[in-house]
C-alpha positions in Angstrom: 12.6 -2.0 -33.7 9.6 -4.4 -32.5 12.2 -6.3 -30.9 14.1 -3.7 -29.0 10.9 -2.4 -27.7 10.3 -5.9 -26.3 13.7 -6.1 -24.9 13.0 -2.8 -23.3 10.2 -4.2 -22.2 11.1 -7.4 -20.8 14.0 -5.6 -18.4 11.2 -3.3 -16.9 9.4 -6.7 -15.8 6.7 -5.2 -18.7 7.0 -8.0 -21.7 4.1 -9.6 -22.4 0.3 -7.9 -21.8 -0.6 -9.2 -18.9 2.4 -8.0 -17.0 1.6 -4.9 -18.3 -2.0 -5.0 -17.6 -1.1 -6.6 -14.0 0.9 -3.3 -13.7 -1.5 -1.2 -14.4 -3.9 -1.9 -11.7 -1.3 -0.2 -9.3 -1.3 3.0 -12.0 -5.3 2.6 -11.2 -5.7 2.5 -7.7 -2.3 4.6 -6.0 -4.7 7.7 -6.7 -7.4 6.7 -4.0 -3.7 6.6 -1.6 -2.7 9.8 -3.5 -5.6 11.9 -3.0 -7.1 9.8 0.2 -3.3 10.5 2.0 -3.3 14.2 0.5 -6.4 15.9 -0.5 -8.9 14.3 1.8 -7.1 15.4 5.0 -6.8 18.8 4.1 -10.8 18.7 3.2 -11.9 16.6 6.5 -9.8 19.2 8.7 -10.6 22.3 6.9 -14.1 21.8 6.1 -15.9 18.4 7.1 -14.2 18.9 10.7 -14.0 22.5 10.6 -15.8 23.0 13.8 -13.2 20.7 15.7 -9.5 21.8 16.8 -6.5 20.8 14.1 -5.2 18.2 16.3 -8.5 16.5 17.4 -9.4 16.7 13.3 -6.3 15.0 12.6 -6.4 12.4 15.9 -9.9 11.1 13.8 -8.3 10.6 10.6 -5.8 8.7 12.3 -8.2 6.7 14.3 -10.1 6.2 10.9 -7.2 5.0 9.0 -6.5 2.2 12.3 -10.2 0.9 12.1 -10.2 0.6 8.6 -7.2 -1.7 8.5 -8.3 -3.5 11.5 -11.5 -4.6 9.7 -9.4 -5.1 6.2 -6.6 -7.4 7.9 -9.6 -9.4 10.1 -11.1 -10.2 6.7 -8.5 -10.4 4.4 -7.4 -14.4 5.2 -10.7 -15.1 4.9 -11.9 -13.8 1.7 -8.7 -15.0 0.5 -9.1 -18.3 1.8 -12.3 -18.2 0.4 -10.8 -16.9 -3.0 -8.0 -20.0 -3.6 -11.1 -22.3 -2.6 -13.6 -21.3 -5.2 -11.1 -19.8 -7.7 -12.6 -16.4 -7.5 -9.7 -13.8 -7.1 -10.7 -11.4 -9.8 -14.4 -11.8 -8.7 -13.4 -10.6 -5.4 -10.8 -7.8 -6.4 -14.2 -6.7 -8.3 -16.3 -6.6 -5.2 -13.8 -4.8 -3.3 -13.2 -2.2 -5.8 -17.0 -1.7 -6.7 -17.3 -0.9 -2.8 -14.2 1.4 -2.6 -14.7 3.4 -5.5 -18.7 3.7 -4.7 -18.1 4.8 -1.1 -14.8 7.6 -2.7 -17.1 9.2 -4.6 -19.8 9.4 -2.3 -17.4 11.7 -0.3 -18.6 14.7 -2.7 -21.5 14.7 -0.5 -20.0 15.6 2.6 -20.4 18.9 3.5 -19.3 21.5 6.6 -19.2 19.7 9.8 -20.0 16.4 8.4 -17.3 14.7 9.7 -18.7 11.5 11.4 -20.5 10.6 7.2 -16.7 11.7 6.1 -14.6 9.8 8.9 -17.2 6.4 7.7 -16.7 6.7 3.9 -13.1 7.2 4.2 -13.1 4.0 6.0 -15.1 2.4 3.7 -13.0 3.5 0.9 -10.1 2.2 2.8 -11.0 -0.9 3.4 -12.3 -1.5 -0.4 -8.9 -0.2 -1.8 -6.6 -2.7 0.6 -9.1 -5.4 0.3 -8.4 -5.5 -3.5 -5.0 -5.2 -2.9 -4.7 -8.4 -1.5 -6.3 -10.1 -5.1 -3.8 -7.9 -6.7 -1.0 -9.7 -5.4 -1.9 -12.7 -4.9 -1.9 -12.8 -9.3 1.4 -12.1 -9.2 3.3 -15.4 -8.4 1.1 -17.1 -11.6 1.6 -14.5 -14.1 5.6 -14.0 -13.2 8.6 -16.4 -13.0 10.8 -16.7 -10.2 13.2 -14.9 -12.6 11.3 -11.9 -13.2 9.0 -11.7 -10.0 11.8 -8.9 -8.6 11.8 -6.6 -11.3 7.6 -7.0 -12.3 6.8 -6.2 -8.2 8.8 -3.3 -8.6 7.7 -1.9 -12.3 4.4 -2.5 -10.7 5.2 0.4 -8.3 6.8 2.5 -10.5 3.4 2.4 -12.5 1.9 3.3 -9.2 4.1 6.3 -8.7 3.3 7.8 -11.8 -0.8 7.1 -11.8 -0.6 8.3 -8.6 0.8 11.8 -9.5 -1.0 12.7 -12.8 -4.3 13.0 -11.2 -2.0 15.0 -8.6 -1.1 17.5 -11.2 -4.6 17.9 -12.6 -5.6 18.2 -8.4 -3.1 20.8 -7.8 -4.2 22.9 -10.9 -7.8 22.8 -9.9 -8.1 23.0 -6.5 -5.4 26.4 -7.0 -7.0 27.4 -9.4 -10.7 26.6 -9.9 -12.0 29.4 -11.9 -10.0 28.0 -14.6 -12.1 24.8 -14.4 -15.6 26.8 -13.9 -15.3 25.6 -10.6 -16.9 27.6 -7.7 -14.4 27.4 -5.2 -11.3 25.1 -4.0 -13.7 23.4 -1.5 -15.7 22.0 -4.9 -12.6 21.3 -6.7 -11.6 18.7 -3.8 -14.7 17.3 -3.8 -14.9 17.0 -7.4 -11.1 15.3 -7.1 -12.7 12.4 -5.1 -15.7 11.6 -7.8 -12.6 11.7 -10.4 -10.6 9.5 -8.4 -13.0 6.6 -8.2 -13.5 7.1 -12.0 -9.8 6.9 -12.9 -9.4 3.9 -10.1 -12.4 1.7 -12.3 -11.4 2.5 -15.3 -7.6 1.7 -15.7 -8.8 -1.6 -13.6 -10.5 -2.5 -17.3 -7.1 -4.2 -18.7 -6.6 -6.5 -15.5 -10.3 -8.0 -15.5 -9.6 -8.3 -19.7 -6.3 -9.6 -19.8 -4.8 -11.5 -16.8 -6.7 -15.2 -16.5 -8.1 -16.0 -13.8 -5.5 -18.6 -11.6 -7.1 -21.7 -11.3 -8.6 -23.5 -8.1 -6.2 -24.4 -5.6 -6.4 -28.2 -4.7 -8.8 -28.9 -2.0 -7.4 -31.2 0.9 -9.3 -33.7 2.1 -10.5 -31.7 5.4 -12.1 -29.4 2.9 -14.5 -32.5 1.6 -17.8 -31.6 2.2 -17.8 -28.1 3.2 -19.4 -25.6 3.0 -17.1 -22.4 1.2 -16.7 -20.3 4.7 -15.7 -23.6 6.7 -13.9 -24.5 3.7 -11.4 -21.0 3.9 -11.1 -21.5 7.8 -9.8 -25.1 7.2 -7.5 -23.9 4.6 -6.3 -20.9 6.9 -5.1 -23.3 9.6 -3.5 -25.4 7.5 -1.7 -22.6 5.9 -0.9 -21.0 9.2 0.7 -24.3 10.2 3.1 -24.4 7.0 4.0 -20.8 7.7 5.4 -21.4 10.9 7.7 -24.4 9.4 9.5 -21.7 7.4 11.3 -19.5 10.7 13.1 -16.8 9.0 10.6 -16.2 6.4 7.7 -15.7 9.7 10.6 -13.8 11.7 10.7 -11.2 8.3 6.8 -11.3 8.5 7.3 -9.6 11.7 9.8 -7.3 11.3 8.1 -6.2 8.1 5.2 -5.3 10.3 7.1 -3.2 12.4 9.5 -1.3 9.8 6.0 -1.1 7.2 4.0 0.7 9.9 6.3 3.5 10.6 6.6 3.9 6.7 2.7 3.2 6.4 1.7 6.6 9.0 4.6 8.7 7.7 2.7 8.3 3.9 -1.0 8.4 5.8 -0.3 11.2 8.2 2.0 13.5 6.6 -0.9 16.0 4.8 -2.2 16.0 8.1 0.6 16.8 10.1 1.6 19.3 7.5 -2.1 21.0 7.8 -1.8 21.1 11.2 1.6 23.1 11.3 0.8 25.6 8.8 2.0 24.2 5.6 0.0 25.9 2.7 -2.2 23.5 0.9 -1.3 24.5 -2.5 2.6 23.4 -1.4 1.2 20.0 0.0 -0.4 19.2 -3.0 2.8 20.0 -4.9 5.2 17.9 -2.5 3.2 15.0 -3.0 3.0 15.4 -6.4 7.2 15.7 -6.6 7.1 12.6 -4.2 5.2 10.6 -6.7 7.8 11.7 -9.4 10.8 10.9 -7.2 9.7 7.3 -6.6 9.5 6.4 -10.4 13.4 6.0 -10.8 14.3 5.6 -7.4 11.8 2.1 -7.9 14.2 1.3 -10.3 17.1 2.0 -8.6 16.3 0.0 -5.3 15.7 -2.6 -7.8 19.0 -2.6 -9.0 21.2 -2.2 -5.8 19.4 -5.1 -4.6 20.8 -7.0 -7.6 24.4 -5.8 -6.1 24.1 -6.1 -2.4 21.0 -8.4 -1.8 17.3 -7.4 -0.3 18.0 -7.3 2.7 20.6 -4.7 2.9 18.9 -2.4 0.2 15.7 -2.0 2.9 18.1 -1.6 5.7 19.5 2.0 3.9 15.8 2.7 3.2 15.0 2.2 7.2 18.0 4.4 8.0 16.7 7.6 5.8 13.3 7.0 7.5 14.9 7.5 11.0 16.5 10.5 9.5 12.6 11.7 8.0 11.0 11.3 11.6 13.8 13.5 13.2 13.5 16.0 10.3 9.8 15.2 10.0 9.8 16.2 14.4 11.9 20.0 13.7 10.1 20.9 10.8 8.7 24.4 10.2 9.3 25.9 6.6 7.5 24.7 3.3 11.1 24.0 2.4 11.8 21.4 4.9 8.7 19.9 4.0 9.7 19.8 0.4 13.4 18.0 1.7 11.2 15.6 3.7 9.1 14.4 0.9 12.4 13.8 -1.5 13.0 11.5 1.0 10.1 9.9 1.3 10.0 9.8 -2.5 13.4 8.5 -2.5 13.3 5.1 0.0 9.3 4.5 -0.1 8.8 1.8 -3.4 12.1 -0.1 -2.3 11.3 -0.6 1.7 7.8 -1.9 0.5 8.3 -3.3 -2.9 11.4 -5.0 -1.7 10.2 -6.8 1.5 7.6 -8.1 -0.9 10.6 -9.2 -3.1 12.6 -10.9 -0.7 9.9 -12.4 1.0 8.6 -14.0 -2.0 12.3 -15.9 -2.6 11.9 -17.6 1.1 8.7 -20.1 0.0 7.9 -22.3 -1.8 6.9 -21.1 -5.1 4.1 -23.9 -5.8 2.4 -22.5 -2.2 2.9 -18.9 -3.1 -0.7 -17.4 -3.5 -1.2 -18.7 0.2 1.5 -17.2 2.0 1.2 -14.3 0.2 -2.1 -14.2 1.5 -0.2 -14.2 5.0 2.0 -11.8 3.4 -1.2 -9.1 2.5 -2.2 -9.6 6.4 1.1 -8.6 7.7 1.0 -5.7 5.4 -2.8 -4.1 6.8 -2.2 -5.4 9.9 1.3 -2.7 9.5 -1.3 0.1 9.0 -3.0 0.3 12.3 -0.5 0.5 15.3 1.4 3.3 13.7 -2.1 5.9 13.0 -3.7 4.7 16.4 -0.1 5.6 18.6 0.0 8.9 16.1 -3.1 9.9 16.8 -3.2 8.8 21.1 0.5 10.7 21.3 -1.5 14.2 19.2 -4.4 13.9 21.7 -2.0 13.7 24.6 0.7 16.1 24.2 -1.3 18.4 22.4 0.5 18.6 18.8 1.4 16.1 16.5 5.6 16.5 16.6 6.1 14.1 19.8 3.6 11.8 17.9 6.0 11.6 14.3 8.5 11.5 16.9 7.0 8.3 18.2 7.4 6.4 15.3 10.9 5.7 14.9 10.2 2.8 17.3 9.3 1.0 14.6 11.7 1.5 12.1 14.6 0.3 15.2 12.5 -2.7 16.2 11.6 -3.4 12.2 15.2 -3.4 11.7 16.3 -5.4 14.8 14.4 -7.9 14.0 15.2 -7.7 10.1 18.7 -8.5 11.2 18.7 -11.5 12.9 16.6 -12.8 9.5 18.9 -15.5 7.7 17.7 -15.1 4.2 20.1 -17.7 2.7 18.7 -20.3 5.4 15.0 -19.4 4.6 16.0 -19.5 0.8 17.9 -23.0 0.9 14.2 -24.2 3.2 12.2 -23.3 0.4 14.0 -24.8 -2.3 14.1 -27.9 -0.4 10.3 -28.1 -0.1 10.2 -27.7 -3.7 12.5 -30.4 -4.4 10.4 -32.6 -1.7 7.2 -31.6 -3.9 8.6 -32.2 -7.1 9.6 -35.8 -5.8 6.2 -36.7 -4.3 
């Protein structure tokens, strides 16, 4: 039986602890992107922005969301830098969620009108949870083979999926429902939501920080002699940048990821907003979100496996073609049920457009370099946060409603997937493999 389990185990990309434990930092912090993306738009518009119009309301969150991954992507290749230098990843995944989960519960105190205190901590909260996403993955390549990386990524957001919607469930009951709880009113109950969120997000972090070592100190080039541990990163970010451009298709998917990610990126950040703003009723928000969490557990899975059959690269191209199909839909929608179809959608293509760029991109380096291109990686990935919210939220402010504005953002899942196709995955592979062999040699 023990044995079973493991094999069980071991295809999920879950067999040994600190897979596991690896995994469940993303069951940790998917419910500040739960709740942040759901709960807290509803709450800023509503009640911290009450006093402003629905689109202006929802134009600030948007603006919010685009600072906060300006700052995050700015920073990121230097505290990682910094990180492979000094050997201090879990150190700084530590500092970023102390600040993230300090700043989401200190959202409880903002009251009616207080929207310039709410707008800031959301940022800060923001910024904290992407910033220790960044750590997160770059353990990845020295806890998983090149064999298992695929499936580990993606049980990684399956775990995500599911700590994202429990908390959900338990949101939805309350904030429906508060005198069950002995809570005064809904308004309470979503405050109370953000204090539980930063609670849940530290304490399911406990098993990483226990259980997954701590990669050792990347090896220092001779430039870095002598330096101080900020001039140190900015040497090793050049140097890094220059290797990146040596591999062409794996820089060329860098930038369509950018493109296709953003689009997916403000659909997931905007969509409780949008909803708000049309007249969806909160309690139905909560509960799509909560069904989308659900949808993406098997459907993580699934995209894992079709990519086994057809390759990466295909598998994100179906996922970029029912996102199209979700911003037309997304652009006519009225009813709570078309909302509802909208989110199975969502639910259905969201883990395999990210979780497999991350994938393929991962099998088009060099394996002995990963944990600095994936720093590159992490960069791309905030940096496919900000263009989306900021056109969302100039298109809201200038036509007036927010329909033209989800309209807008099939541009980037066309010029994400124009881009994606002139990617030669085999060529980047067999450029990767030979660096390898050339490393191995020397």
């Amino acid at each position: 039986m023990v044995d079973d389990d493991r094999s069980w185990l071991e295809r999920l990309g879950l067999g040994r602890p600190e897979l596991r434990a690896w995994a469940l930092y993303d069951w940790a912090n998917s419910v500040f992107m739960t709740i942040m993306v759901l709960v807290f738009p509803i709450y800023f518009i509503q009640i911290a922005a009450a006093d402003l119009p629905p689109v202006v309301a929802t134009a600030r969150i948007a603006f919010a969301t685009a600072a906060a991954m300006t700052i995050t992507a700015v920073l990121s290749p230097i505290l990682g830098a910094m990180a492979d230098h000094a050997g201090i990843k879990k150190r700084m995944l530590a500092l970023c969620l102390g600040v993230g989960a300090v700043s989401t519960a200190a959202l409880y105190l903002v009251g009616r009108g207080e929207w310039v205190l709410g707008a800031a901590l959301f940022m800060v909260g923001n910024i904290g949870v992407s910033g220790s996403i960044v750590f997160y993955e770059s353990l990845l390549p020295h806890i998983a083979g090149p064999d298992e990386v695929d499936r580990v990524s993606m049980a990684g957001y399956a775990a995500g999926y599911l700590g994202g919607g429990l908390p959900l469930i338990a949101a939805l009951v309350a904030i429906q429902n508060p005198d069950l709880f002995r809570i005064p009113d809904a308004a309470t109950a979503m405050r109370l939501s953000f204090v539980a969120t930063a609670v849940w997000w530290v304490v399911f972090s406990i098993p990483l920080f226990r259980t997954v070592p701590e990669p050792p100190r990347a090896p220092h080039g001779a430039d870095e002699a002598g330096r101080n541990l900020l001039a140190a990163a900015f040497t090793r970010l050049r140097r890094t940048l220059r290797e990146l451009r040596r591999y062409r298709q794996a820089f060329l998917f860098l930038l369509a990821f950018l493109l296709y990610n953003d689009g997916v990126n403000t659909i997931i950040r905007m969509a409780s907003a949008y909803g708000t703003e049309i007249g969806i009723p909160r309690g139905s928000l909560i509960a799509a979100f909560v069904m989308i969490q659900f949808v993406g557990i098997p459907f993580a899975f699934l995209f894992g496996a079709v990519a086994g059959r057809i390759g990466a690269k295909r598998a994100i191209f179906i996922t970029l073609a029912v996102y199209l199909a979700i911003a037309v839909w997304g652009f006519y929608l009225e009813t709570t049920f078309q909302f509802f179809v909208l989110g199975f959608l969502v639910g259905m293509v969201q883990g395999g457009a990210q979780g497999l760029g991350r994938s393929l991109f991962s099998t088009m380096i060099p394996r002995q370099r990963s944990s600095e291109f994936f720093a590159f990686f992490s960069v791309f990935e905030k940096f496919a946060g900000i263009f989306g919210p900021a056109i969302f939220g100039v298109m809201a402010l200038a036509t007036g409603s927010s329909r033209n504005a989800i309209l807008s953002l099939i541009f980037f899942f066309v010029a994400g997937g124009a881009l994606l196709a002139f990617v030669d995955v085999e060529a980047g592979q067999r450029a990767a493999r030979e660096a390898e062999a050339e490393a191995a040699g020397g």
